[in-house]
C-alpha positions as CSV (number, residue, x, y, z in Angstrom):
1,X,-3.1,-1.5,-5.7
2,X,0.2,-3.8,-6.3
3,X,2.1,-4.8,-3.1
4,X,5.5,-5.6,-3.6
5,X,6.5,-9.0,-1.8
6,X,9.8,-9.4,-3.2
7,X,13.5,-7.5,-3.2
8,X,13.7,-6.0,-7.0
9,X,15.7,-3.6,-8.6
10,X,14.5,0.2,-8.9
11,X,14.8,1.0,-12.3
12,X,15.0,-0.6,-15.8
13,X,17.7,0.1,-18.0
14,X,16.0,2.4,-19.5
15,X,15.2,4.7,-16.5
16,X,11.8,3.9,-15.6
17,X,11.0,2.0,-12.7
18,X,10.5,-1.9,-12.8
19,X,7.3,-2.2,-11.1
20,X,5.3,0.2,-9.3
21,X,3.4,-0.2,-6.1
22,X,3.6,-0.3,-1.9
23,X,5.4,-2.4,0.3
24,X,5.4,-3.0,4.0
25,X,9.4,-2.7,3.6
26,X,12.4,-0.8,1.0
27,X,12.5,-3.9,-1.1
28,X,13.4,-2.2,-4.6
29,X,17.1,-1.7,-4.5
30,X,17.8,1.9,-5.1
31,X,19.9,1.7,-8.7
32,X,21.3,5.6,-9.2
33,X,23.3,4.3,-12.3
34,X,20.1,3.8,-14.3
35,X,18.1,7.2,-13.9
36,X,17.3,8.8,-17.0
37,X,18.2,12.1,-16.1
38,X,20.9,14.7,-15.7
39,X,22.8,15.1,-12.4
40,X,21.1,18.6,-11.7
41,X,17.5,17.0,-11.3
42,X,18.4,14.3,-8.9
43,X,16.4,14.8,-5.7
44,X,17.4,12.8,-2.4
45,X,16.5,13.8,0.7
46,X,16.1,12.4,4.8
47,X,13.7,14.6,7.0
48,X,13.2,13.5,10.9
49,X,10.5,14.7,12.8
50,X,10.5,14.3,16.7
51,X,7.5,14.9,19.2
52,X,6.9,15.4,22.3
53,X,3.4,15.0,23.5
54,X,4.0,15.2,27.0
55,X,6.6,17.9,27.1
56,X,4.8,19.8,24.1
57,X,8.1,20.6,22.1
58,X,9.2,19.1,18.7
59,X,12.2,19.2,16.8
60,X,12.5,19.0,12.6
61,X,15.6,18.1,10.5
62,X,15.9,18.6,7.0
63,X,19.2,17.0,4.8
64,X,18.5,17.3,0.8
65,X,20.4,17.4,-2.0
66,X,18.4,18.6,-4.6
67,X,21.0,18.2,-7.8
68,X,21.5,22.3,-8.2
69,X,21.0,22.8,-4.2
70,X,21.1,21.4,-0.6
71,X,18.6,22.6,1.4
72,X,19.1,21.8,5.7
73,X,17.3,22.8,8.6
74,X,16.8,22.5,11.8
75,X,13.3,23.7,13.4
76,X,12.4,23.9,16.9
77,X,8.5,23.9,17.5
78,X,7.1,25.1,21.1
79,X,3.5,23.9,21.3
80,X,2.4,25.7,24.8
81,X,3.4,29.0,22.8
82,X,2.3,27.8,19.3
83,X,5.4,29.4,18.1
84,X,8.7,27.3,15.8
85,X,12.2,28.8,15.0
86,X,13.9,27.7,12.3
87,X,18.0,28.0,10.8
88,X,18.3,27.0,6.9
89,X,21.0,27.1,4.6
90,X,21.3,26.4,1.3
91,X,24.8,24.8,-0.5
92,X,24.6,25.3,-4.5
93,X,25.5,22.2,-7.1
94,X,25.8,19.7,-4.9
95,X,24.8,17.3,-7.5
96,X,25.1,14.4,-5.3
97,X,28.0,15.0,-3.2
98,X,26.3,15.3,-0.1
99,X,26.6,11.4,-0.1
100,X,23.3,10.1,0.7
101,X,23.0,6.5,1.2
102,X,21.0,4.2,-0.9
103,X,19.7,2.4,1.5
104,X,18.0,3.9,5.0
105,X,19.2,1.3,7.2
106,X,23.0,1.9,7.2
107,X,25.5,4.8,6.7
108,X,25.9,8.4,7.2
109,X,25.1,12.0,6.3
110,X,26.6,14.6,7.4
111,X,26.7,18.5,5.9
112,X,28.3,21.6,8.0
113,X,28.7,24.9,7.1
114,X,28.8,28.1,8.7
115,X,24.7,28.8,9.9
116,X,24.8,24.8,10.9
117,X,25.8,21.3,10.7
118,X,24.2,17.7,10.7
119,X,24.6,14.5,11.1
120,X,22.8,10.9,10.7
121,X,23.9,7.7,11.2
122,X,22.1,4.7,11.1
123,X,23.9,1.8,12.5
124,X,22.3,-1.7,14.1
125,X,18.7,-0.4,14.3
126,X,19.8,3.1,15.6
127,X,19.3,6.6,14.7
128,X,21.9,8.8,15.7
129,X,20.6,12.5,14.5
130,X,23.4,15.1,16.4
131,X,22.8,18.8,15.5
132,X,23.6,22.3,16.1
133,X,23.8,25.7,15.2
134,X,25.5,28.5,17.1
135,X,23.7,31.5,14.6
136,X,19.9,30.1,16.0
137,X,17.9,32.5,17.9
138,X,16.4,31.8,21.2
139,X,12.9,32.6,22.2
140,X,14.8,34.0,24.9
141,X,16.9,36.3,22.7
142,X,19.8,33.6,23.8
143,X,21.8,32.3,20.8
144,X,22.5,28.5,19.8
145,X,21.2,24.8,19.5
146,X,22.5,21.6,20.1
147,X,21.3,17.9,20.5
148,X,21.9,14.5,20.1
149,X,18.7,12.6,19.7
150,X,18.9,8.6,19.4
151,X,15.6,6.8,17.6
152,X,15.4,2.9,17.8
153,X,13.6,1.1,15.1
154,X,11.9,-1.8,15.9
155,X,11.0,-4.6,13.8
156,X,8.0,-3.3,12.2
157,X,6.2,-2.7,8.9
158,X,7.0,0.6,7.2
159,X,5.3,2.4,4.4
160,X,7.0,2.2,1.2
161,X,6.1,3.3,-2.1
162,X,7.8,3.0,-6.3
163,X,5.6,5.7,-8.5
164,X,6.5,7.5,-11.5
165,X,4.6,10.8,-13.1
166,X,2.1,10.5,-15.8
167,X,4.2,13.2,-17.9
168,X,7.4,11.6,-17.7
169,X,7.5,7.9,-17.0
170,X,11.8,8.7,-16.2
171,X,10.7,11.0,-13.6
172,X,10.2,9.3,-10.1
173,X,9.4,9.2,-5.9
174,X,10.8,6.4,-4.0
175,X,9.8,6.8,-0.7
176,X,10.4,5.3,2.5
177,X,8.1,6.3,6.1
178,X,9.0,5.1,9.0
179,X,7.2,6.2,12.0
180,X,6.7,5.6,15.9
181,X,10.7,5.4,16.5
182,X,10.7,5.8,20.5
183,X,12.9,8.7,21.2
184,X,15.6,9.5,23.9
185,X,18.3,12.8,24.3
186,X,18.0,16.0,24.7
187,X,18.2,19.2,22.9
188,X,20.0,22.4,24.6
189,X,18.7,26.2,23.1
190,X,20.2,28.6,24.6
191,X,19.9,28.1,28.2
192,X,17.3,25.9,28.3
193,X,17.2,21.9,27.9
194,X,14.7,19.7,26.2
195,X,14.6,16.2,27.2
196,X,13.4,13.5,25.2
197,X,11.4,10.2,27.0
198,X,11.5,7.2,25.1
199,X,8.2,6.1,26.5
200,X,6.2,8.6,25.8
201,X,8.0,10.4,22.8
202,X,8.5,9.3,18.8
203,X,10.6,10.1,15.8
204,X,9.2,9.6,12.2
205,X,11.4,9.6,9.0
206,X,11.2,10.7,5.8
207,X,13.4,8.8,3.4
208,X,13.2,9.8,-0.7
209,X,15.0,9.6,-3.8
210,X,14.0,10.7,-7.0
211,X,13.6,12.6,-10.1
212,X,10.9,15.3,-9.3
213,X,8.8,17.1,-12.5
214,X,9.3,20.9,-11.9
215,X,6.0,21.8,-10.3
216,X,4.2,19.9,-7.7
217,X,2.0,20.2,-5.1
218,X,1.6,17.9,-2.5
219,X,-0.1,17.0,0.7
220,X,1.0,14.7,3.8
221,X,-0.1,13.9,7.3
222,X,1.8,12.0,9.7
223,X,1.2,11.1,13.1
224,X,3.3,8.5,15.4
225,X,1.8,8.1,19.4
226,X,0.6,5.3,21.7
227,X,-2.6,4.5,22.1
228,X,-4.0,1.5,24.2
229,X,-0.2,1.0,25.3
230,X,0.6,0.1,21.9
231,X,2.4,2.2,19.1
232,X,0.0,4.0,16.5
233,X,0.8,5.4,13.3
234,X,-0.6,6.8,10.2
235,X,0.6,8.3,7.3
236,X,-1.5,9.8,4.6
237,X,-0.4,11.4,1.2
238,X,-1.3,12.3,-2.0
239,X,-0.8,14.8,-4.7
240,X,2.7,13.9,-5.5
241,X,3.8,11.8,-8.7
242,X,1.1,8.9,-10.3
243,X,-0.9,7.3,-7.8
244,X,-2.7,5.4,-9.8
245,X,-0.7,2.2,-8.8
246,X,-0.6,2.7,-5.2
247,X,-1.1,4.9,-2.5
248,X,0.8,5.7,0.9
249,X,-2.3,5.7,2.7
250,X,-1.6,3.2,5.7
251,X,-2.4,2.8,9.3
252,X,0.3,1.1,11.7
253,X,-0.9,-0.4,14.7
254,X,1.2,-2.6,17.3
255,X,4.4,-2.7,14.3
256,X,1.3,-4.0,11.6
257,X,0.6,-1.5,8.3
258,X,-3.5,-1.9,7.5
259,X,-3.7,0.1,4.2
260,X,-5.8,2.2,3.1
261,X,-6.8,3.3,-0.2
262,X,-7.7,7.0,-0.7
263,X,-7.8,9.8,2.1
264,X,-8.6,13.6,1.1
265,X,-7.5,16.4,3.0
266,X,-10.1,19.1,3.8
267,X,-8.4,22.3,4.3
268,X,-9.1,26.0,4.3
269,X,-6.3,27.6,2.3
270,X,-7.2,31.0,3.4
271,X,-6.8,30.2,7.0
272,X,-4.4,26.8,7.4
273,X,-5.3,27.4,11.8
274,X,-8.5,26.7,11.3
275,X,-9.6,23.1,11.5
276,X,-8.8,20.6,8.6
277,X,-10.8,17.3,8.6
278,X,-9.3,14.2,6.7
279,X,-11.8,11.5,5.3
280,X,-10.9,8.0,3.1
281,X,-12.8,6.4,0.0
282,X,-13.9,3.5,2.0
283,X,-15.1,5.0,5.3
284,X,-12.1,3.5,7.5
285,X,-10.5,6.8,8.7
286,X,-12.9,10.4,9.5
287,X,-10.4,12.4,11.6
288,X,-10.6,16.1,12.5
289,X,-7.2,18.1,13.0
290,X,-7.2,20.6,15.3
291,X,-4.1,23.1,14.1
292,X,-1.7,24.5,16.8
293,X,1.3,25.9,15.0
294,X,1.9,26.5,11.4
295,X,5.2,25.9,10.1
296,X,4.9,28.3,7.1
297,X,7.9,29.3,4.2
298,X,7.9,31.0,1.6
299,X,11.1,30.9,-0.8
300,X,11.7,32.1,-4.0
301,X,15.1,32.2,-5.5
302,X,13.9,32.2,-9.6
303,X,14.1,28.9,-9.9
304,X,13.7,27.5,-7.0
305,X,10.2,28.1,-5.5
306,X,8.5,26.9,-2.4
307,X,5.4,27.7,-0.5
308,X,5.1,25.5,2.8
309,X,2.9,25.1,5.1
310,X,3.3,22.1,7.5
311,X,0.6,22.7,10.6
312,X,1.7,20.9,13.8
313,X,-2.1,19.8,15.9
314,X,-3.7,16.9,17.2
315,X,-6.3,14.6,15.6
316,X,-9.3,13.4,16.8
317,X,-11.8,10.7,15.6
318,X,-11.2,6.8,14.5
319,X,-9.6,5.2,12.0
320,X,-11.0,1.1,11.2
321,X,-8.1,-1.6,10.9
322,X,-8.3,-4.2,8.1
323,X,-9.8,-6.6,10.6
324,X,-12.4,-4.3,11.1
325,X,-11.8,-3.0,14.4
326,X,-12.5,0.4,15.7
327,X,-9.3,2.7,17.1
328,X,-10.0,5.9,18.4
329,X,-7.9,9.0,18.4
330,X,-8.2,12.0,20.9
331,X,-5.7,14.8,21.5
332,X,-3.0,13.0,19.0
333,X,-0.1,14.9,18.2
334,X,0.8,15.4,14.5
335,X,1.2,17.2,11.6
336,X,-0.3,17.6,7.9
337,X,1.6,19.7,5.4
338,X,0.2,21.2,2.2
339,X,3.2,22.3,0.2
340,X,3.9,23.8,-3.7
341,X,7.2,23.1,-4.8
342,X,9.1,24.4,-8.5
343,X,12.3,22.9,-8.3
């Protein structure tokens, strides 16, 4: 599995990317001038997730621009209940107007419309993610949601992957996880207010650009939490685009990535509640996911086509760093996501 170990552009001339691989930070410059491909398959996309361990609540936010659409969402996840409410809007042809950046340490996006609006700016290692929606329902029956949630990123590896699909060598994921971003503000739902702890509570992103084949299925677990005092992260994937050339299989541990090669999700896709169990290649991760809420959607506008289901549980077993030592995980908060997209 390449590791990339120096800055290099995206994408040849010719649309396909220079060199495919991992790295342990976004070191291939994001060239949109050279993809090989109209304006209307251009995906780019942020996604923030935001956990609360303690408090047992969790906030999701969606910005895409997906060339003929935007999708955005904000989802609000109640783990004592096991229950998530969720606004979504779609804007048509936004073929790249939105204005995401091409780079995910500085600048801003922002969308509004009448369901919701959002905005993210990144600025000297900060996260500002402010949010709202007066049209969201309550649990309550109350109406609206607001927030302003800051993440600080410290200087740590991240997980970072180039591939391309085996189909169309043009077509391709550049991807960017960061996780274990500590956390602070507060989200207000109706009458009630949420407050994040930056000790105790961790924001993950989800940074991509690409050219996407039509239909894919893919599969990604995520989790960001302390353990031993220090911050602990994993982010598993697979199913999406070429892996052949890498993986973005990788532990973090105390702001260090230990990669892993290949991890297999073992789910029941007649029941995603009951328990999943994740094992790798090489015997360095054997986790079991205990499901609490399932963030399901189903959308089907011709086109456009998704079936989601991202499950929100804890993990429990160990996971083996590349110095061989043993970390073990009870009661972790996470999620893992099996999802079928045609778009």
């Amino acid at each position: 599995m390449p590791e990339i170990k120096k800055q290099i552009p995206l994408l040849n001339a010719d649309g396909t990317i220079t060199e495919e691989g991992w790295a342990r930070s976004p070191l291939w410059t994001y060239n949109r001038e050279n993809i090989a491909a109209s304006k209307l398959r251009i995906k780019e996309w942020d996604y923030y997730s935001i956990l609360s361990p303690t408090k047992e609540f969790g906030i999701t936010l969606t910005a895409s621009d997906l060339g003929y659409a935007g999708l955005f969402a904000i989802c609000f996840l109640d783990f004592k209940k096991a229950t998530f409410q969720q606004i979504d809007t779609l804007s048509v042809f936004p073929l790249g107007k939105t204005g995401f950046p091409r780079t995910n340490d500085l600048g801003v996006v922002s969308f509004q419309d009448k369901k919701l609006h959002l905005r993210f700016e990144v600025r000297d290692g900060k996260r500002t993610l402010e949010f709202g929606s007066e049209q969201f329902q309550a649990p309550d029956g109350s109406k609206g949601i607001q927030g302003t949630i800051e993440l600080s990123e410290p200087k740590m590896d991240t997980m970072n992957i180039a591939t391309s699909w085996k189909e169309n060598r043009k077509a391709f994921y550049y991807n960017t996880k960061i996780n274990c971003m500590p956390a602070k503000g507060k989200v207000v739902i109706g009458n009630t207010t949420y407050q994040f702890d930056a000790k105790t509570d961790f924001g993950a992103l989800d940074w991509g650009r690409g050219v996407w084949t039509y239909k894919n299925r893919w599969y990604w677990g995520s989790v960001s939490a302390r353990i031993d005092g220090k911050p602990f992260g994993l982010n598993l994937g697979y199913g999406f685009s070429d892996r052949t050339p890498a993986s973005e299989n990788v532990i973090l541990y105390d702001g260090k990535i230990h990669k892993l090669d290949e991890v297999k999700f073992m789910i029941n896709t007649k029941d995603y509640m009951a328990p999943w169990k994740f094992v790798s290649n090489n015997n360095r991760l054997d986790l079991d996911f205990k499901p609490i809420v399932d963030r399901n959607s189903y959308m089907n506008f011709l086109i456009i086509k998704s079936v989601q289901h991202q499950v929100f549980g804890t993990f429990h077993g160990t996971v083996v760093l590349d110095n061989g030592k043993k970390i073990k995980l009870e009661n972790v908060l996470g999620f893992a996501e099996d999802v079928l997209n045609h778009y």
